[in-house]
C-alpha positions as CSV (number, residue, x, y, z in Angstrom):
1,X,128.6,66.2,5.2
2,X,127.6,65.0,8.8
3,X,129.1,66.5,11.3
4,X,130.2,63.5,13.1
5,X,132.4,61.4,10.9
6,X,131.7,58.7,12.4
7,X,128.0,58.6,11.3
8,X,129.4,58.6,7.4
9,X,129.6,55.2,5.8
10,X,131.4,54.9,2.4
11,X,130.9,52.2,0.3
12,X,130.3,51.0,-3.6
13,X,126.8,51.0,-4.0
14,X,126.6,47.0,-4.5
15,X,122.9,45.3,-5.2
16,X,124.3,41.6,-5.1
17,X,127.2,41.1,-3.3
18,X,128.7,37.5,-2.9
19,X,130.5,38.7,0.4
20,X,130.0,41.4,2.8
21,X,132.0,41.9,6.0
22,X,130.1,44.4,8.8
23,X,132.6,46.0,11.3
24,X,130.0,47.8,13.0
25,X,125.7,47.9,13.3
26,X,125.3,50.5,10.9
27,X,126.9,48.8,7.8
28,X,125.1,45.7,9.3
29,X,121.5,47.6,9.2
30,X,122.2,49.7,5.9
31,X,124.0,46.7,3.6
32,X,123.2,43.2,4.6
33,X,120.2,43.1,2.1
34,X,123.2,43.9,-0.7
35,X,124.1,40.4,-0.3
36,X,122.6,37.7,-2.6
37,X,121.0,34.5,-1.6
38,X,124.3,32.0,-1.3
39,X,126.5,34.9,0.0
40,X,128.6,35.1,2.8
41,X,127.8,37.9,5.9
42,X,130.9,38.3,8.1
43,X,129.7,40.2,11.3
44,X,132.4,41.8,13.5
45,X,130.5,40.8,16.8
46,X,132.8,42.3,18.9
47,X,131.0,45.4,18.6
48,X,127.7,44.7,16.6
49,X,125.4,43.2,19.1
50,X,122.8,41.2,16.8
51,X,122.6,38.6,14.4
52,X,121.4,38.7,10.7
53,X,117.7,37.8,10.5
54,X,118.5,35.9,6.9
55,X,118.2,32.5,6.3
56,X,119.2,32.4,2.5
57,X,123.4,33.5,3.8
58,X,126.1,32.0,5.8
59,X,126.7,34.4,8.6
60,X,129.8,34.3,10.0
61,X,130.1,36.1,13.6
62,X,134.0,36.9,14.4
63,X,134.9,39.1,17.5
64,X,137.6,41.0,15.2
65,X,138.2,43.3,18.1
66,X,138.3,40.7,20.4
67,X,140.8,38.7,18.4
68,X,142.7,41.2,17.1
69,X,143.7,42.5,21.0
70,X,144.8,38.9,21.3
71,X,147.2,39.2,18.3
72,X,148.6,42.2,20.0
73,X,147.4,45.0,17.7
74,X,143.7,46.2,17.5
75,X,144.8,47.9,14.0
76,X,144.8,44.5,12.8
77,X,140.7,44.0,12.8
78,X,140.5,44.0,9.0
79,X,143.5,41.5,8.5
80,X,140.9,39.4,11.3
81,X,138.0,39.3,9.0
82,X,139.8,38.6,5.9
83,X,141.4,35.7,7.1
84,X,137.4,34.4,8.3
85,X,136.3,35.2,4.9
86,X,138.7,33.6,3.2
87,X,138.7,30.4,5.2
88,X,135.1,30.2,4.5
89,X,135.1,30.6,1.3
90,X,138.2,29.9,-0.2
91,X,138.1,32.8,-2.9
92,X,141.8,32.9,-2.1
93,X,144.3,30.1,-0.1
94,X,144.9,32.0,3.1
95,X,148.6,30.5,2.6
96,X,148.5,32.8,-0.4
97,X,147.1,36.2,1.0
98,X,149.6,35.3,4.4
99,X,152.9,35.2,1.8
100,X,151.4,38.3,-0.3
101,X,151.4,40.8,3.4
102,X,154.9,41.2,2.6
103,X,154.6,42.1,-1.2
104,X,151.4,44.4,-1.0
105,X,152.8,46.2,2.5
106,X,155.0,49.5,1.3
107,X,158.3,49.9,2.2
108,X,157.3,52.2,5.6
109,X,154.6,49.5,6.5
110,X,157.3,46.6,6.4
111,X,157.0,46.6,10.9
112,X,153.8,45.2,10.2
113,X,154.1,42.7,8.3
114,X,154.3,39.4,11.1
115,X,151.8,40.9,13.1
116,X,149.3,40.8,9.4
117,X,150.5,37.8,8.5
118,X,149.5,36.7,12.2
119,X,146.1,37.8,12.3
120,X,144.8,36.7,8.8
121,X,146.1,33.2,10.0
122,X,144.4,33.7,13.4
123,X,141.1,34.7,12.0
124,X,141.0,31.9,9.7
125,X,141.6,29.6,12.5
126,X,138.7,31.3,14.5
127,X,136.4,29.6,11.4
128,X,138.2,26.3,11.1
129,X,137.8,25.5,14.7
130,X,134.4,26.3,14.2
131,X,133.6,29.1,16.1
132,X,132.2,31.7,13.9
């Protein structure tokens, strides 16, 4: 193993992926061919500072970090990007996954649910108001 952590990505090696969502460069450089013609590419943009060079995807570019400070909790950058993704793509009602925080959160995690509820909401509003 690397000795910096940080430099160790793990993932499900995936060949055609209908959905990818980058939180940093790396993942960007090392898996946005994994996603097949059609797909979606969600790019945290916050932190990775280029764009996707494919034409065949819709590229989503949310500033999850950005956002998620807004929220009030930078913990909450994953919650960010799942609300974009599933505004743009309606795999799942983000009504739905906002109502399911509070059944999928344990029992010690149940502080957390508003602010999660919150920021999937807030994320999918960053793509409805067009500005992903």
């Amino acid at each position: 193993m690397n000795d910096d952590a940080t430099e160790e990505i793990y993932s499900p090696l995936v060949s055609d992926a209908c959905g990818l969502i980058t939180m940093n460069r790396r993942a960007l450089d090392q898996f946005e061919n994994a996603v097949k013609p059609g797909g979606v590419l969600l790019v945290n943009s916050s932190i990775v500072p280029r764009k996707t060079e494919r034409h065949d995807v819709t590229a989503l570019y949310v500033p999850c970090n950005d956002i998620a400070k807004e929220v009030g909790d930078e913990r909450t950058i994953s919650m960010i990007a799942l609300g974009a993704l599933l505004e743009k793509t309606g795999i799942v009602p983000v009504d739905v996954a906002i109502k399911s925080v509070e059944d999928i959160l344990p029992p010690h995690r149940k502080g957390l649910v508003s602010i999660n509820q919150k920021a999937i909401a807030r994320g999918a509003a960053f793509v409805r108001e067009g500005k992903a």
